[in-house]
C-alpha positions in Angstrom: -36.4 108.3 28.1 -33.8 105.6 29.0 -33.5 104.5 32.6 -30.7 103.3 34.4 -30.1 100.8 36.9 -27.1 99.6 39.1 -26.7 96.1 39.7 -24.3 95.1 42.4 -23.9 91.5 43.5 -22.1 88.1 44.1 -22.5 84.5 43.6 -22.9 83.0 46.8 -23.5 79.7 48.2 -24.3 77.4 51.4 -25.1 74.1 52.3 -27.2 75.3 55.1 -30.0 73.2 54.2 -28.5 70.6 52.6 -28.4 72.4 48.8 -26.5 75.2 47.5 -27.5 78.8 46.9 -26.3 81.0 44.3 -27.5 84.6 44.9 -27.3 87.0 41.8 -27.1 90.2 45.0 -24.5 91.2 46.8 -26.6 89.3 49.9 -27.4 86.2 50.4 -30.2 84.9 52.4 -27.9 82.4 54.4 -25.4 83.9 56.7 -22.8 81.4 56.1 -22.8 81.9 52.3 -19.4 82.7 50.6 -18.3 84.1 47.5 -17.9 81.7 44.5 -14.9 82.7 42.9 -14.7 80.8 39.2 -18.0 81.9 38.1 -18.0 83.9 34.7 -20.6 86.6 33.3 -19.8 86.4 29.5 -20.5 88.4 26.8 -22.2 86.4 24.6 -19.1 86.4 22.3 -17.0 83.7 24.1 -17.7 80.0 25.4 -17.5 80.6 28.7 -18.2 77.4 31.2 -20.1 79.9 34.2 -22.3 82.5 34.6 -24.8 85.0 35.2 -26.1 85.5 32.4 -28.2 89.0 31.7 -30.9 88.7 28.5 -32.4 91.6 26.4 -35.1 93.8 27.6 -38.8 93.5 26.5 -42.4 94.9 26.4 -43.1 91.7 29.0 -41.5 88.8 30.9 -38.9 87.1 28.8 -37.8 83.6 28.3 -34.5 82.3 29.7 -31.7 84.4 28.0 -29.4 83.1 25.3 -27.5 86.1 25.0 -25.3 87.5 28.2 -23.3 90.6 29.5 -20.3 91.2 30.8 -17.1 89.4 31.9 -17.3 89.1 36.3 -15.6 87.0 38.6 -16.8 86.1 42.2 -18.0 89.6 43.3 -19.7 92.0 40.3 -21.3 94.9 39.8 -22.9 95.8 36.2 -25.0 99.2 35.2 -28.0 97.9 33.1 -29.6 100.2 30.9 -33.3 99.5 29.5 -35.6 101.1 26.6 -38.0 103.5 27.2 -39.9 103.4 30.8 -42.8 102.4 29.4 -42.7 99.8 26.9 -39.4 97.8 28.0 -39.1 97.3 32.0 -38.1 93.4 31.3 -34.2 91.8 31.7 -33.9 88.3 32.5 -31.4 86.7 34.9 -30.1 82.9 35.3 -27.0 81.3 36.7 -24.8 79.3 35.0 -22.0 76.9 35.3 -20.6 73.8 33.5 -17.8 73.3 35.3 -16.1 70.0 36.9 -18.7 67.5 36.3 -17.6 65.1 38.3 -17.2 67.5 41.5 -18.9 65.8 44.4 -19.9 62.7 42.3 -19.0 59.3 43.6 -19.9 55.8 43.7 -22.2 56.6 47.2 -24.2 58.6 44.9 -25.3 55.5 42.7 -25.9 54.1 46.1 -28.6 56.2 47.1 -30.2 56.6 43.9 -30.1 53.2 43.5 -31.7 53.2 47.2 -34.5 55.7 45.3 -35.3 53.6 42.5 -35.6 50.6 44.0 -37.7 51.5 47.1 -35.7 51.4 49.5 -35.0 54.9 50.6 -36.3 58.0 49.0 -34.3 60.5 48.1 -36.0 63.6 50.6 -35.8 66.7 48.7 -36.7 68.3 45.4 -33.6 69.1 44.7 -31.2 65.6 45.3 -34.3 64.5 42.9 -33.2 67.0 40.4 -29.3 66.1 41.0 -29.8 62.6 40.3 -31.6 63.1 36.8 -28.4 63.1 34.8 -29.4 63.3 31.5 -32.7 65.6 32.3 -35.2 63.4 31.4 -37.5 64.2 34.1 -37.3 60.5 35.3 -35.5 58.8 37.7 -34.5 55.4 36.4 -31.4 53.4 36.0 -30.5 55.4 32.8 -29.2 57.9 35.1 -26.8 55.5 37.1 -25.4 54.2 33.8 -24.7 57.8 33.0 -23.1 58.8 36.2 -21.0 55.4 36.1 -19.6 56.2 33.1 -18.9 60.0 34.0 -16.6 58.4 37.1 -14.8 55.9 34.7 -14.1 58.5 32.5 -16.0 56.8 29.6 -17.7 60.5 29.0 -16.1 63.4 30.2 -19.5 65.8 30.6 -23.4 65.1 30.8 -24.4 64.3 27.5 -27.8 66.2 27.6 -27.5 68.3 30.8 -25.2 71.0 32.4 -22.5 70.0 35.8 -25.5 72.9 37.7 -28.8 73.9 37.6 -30.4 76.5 39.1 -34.0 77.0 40.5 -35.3 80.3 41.6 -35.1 80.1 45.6 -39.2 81.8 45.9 -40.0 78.9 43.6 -41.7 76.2 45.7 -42.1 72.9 44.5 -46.0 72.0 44.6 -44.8 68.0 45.1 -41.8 67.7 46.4 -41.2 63.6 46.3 -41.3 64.3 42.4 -40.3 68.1 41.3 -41.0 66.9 37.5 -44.8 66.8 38.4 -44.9 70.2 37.4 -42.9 72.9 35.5 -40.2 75.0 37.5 -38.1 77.7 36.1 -34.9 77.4 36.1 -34.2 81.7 35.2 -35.7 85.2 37.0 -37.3 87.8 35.3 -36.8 91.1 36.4 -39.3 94.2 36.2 -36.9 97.5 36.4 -40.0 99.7 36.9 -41.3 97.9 40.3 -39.8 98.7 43.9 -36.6 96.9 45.0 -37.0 94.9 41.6 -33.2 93.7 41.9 -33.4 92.5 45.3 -33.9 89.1 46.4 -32.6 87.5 42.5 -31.5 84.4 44.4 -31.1 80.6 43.0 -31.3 77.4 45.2 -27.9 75.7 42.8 -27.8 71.7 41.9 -24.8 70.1 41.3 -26.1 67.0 38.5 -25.0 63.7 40.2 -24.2 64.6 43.2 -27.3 63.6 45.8 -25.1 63.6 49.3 -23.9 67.0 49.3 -20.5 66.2 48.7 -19.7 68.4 46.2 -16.4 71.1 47.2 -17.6 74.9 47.7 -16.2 78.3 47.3 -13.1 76.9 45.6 -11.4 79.0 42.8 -11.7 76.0 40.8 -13.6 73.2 41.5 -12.1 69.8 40.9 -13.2 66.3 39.9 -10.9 64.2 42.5 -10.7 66.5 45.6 -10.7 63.8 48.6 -13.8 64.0 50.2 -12.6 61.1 53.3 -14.3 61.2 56.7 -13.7 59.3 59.3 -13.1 55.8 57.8 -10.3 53.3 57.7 -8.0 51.9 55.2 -9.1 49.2 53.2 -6.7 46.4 52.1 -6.1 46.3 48.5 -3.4 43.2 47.4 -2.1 42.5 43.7 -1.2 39.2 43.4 0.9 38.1 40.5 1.6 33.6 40.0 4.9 33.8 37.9 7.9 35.7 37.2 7.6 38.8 34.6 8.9 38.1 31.3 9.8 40.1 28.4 6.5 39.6 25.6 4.6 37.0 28.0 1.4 38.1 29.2 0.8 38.6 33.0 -2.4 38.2 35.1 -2.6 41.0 38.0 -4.9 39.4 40.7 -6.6 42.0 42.7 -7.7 40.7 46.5 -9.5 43.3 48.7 -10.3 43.3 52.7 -12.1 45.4 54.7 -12.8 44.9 58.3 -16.1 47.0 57.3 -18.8 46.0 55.5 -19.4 48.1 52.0 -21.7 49.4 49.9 -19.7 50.9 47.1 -16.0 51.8 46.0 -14.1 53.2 43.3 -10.6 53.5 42.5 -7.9 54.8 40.3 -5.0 53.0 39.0 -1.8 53.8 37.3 0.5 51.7 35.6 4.0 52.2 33.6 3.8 52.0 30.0 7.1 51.2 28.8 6.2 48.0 31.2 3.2 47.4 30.3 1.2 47.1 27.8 -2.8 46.7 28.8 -4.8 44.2 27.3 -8.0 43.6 29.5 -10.0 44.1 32.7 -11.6 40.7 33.8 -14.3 41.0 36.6 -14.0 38.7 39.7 -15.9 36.8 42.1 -17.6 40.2 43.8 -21.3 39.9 43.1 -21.7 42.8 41.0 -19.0 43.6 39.0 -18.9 42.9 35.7 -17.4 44.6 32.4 -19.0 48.1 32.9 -17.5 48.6 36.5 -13.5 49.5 34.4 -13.3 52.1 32.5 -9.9 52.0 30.1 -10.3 54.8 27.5 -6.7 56.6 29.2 -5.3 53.2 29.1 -2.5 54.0 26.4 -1.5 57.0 29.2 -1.4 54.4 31.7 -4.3 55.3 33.4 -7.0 52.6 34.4 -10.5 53.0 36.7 -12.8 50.7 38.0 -15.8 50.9 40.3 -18.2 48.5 42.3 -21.8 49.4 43.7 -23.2 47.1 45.5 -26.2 44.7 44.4 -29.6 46.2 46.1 -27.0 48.6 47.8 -26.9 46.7 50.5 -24.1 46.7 53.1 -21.6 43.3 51.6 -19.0 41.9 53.8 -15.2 42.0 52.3 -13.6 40.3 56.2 -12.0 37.5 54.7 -11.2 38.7 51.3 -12.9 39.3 48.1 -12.1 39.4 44.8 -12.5 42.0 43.0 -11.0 42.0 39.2 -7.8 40.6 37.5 -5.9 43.6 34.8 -4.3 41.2 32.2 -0.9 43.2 30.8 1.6 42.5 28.2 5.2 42.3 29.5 7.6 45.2 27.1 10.5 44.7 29.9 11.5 42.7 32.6 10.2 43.7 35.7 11.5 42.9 38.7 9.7 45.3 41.2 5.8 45.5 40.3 5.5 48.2 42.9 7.1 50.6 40.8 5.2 50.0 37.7 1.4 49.4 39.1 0.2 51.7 41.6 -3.1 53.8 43.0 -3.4 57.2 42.1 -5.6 59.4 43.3 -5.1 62.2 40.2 -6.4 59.9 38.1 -9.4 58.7 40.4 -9.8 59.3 44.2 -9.8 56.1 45.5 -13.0 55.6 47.8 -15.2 53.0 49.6 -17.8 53.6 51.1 -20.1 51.7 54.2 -23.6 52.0 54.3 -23.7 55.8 56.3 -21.7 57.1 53.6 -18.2 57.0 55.5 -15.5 57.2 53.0 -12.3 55.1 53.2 -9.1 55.0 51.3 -6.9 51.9 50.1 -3.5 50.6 50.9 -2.3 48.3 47.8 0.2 46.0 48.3 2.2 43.4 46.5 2.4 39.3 46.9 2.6 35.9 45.2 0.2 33.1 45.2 -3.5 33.5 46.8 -4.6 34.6 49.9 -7.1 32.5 52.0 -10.4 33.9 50.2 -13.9 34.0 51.1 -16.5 34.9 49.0 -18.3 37.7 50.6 -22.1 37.7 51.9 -24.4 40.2 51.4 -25.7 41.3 55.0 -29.0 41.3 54.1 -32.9 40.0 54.7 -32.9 36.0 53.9 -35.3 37.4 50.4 -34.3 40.4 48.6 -37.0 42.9 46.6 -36.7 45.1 44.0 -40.0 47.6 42.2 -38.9 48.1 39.3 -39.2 50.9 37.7 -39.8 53.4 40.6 -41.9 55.2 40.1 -44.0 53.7 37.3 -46.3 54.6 35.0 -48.3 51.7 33.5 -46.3 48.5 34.4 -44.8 47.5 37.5 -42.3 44.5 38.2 -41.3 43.5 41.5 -37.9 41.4 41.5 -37.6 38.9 44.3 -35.0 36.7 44.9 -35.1 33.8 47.2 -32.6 31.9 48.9 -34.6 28.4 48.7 -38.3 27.5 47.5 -40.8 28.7 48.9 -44.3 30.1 49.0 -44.2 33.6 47.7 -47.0 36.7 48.0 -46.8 39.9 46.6 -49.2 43.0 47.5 -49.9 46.1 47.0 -51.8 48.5 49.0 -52.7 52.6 48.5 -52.4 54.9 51.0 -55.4 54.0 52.8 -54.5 50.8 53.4 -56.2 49.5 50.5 -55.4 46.4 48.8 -55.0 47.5 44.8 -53.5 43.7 43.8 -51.7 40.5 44.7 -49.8 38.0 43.3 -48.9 34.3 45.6 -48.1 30.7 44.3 -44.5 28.4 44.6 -41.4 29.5 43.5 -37.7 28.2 43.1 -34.5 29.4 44.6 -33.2 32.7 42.7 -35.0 35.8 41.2 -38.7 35.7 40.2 -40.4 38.3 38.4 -44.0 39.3 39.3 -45.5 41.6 36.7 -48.3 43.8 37.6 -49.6 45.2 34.1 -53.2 46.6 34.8 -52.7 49.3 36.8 -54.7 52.0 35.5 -57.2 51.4 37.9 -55.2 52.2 41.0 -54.8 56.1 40.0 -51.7 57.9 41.2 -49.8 58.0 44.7 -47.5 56.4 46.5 -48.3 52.5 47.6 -46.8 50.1 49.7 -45.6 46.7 48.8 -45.6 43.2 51.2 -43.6 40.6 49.7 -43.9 37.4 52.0 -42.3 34.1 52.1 -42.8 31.1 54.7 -40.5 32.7 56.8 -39.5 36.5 55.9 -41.5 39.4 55.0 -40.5 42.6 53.3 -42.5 45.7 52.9 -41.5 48.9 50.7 -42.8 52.2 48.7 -43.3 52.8 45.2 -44.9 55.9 43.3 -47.4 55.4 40.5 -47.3 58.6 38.0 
């Protein structure tokens, strides 16, 4: 006897609680959620980006489907129809979505990750944990930041190994949440047709990959990658400075200057320039501590499109009052040109220009045009007189600390378990700069989270790091 079964439901989602929830019901549990219009059930036949996706029935619990039904948008209702009662009571549900990769992913992002791995400040839920392993390794490390960097430059236009969403069942409950990957979660429902009410309640807590301040644009008919996400910030002076006249076949140096009255922790930006003009040749980084070749990304450059980005060393707050600069483009002259604002300028389509302070406020740029160069003063970090870095966080067998030192000094490193504990300890002289103090016998401290005292004559810095 075949049994029937009416499904009725929509994708929903909220930021009540900081994530996103996708409910496969025609209910959500949050009261604010709203229907996600661009999501797709497919049939199985087509390559379709979203979904709920509806497996084959079974004699017992499934795994995640491969196969799906149906063709829904936003709102759906679907009438399933199992095997026999008695032998095949089993569908299996999960949400899907590969859509706009790059939708609430920015350079504040690499910030806080950044913030994560290094010690500073942990990311504080299971789910921003999830979001920032990009390539779904089930490790946080800087792997993932060179992955999200060269999602926002346009260098890779998806996530290599991992989907723009996942999904986790919204009953599941994460057994340690400071590191979800401690344990299995699923990431699909299975559904028993013969139990009470087995259709109700198929909700999923959704994670947008990369995106760990909840910045990402909801209930939009289609998300997309460079939808302005701008608080309450300021403008921030952008000035292209060019030393001598444009001529036909010459090369010309563009010399970018930046100000801000605020001090910054990241930025990114898109630039556009006319190629019957112009012809690129090369990005050059500046003076800004921190950039360097990575931070441009040219692969649209023969369309005239250019991006670069900056995060800042440590992600600490840097100080641009007084000017900074950034990076020089170096173009080939095709024409004369005798107005460069007409052939170089920001563009927004290409990538939302953004920089952020240290809360996370988002301001634009103004570029403008000059000769010569400004007055410039080579910006200072606003940080602690040493700086300190665990590297990687967490670890597994060795641990590095990175310290850098304004002077020498007298230098201690500890490390202490929860109880208060000292585990080891490292002090002796050490020059001005970066030292590295490897701890590689750490079997014996077992697993948790410790605290680390780095002391000089005059400072002292204490952080967290987690031992797996």
């Amino acid at each position: 006897m075949k049994k029937h079964f009416f499904l009725q439901g929509a994708v929903l989602l909220t930021k009540a609680f900081a994530f996103l929830i996708f409910s496969s019901l025609f209910f959500s549990m949050e009261p604010k959620a709203q229907p996600v219009t661009d999501v797709l059930v497919s049939n199985g036949g087509g390559n379709y980006q979203s979904g709920i996706l509806f497996g084959g029935y079974s004699k017992s619990p499934p795994a995640c489907p491969t196969a799906t039904l149906g063709s829904r948008t936003g709102n759906y209702s679907e009438e399933l129809q199992n095997g026999d009662s008695s032998s095949e009571d089993y569908f299996k549900e999960t949400s899907y979505t590969n859509n706009a990769p790059l939708n609430g992913v920015t350079t504040y992002d690499l910030v806080l990750i950044r913030k994560h791995i290094l010690g500073i400040e942990y990311l504080n839920s299971p789910y921003k944990i999830i979001a920032a392993d990009a390539n779904k390794s089930n490790y946080i490390s800087t792997i993932d930041i060179v992955i999200i960097r060269r999602l926002i430059l346009f260098i890779d236009t998806e996530f290599e190994n991992n989907t723009s969403w996942r999904f986790v069942p919204a009953t599941f409950v994460f057994p340690t949440p400071s590191n979800p990957f401690s344990t299995y979660f699923p990431e699909c429902l299975h559904v028993d047709l013969s139990a009470e009410n087995a259709i109700n309640n198929v909700d999923f807590i959704a994670i947008k990959v990369g995106d760990v301040d909840n910045s990402a644009m909801l209930c939009l008919p289609y998300f997309t990658d460079n939808e302005s996400n701008l608080r309450d910030g300021h403008h921030i002076n952008l000035k292209a400075i060019v030393d001598k006249k444009i001529v036909i076949e010459e090369t010309i140096l563009v010399d970018f200057w930046m100000d801000s009255p605020k001090e910054l922790v990241s930025w990114e930006m898109g630039l556009r320039f006319d190629t019957r003009y112009l012809e690129f040749e090369e990005a050059v980084p500046g003076d800004l501590e921190g950039m360097n070749v990575s931070c441009f990304g040219a692969t649209q450059a023969s369309e005239g499109k250019l991006r670069a980005l900056w995060v800042s060393p440590f992600a600490l707050p840097i100080s641009f009052e007084g000017g900074a600069r950034p990076f020089k483009l170096r173009f080939k002259a095709l024409r004369a040109i005798e107005d460069l604002t007409e052939v170089v300028f920001l563009d927004d389509s290409v990538l939302h220009g953004r920089a952020y302070e240290s809360d996370g406020t988002a301001n634009g740029f103004q570029l403008s045009f000059g000769e010569g160069s400004p007055l410039f003063t080579k910006p200072v970090p606003t940080r602690q007189a040493i700086s300190v870095a665990a590297v990687p966080n967490p670890f597994t067998d060795e641990l590095r600390v990175l310290v850098s030192v304004p002077e020498d000094d007298w230098l201690e490193v500890a490390l202490f378990d929860i109880n208060g504990r000292l585990v080891a300890s490292w002090s002796g002289e050490t020059d001005a700069g970066q030292r590295e103090v490897v701890f590689s016998d750490t079997k014996a401290w077992g697993e948790g989270v410790f605290t680390f005292r780095v002391r000089t004559s005059t400072d002292s810095v204490t952080g967290k790091v987690a031992k797996q």
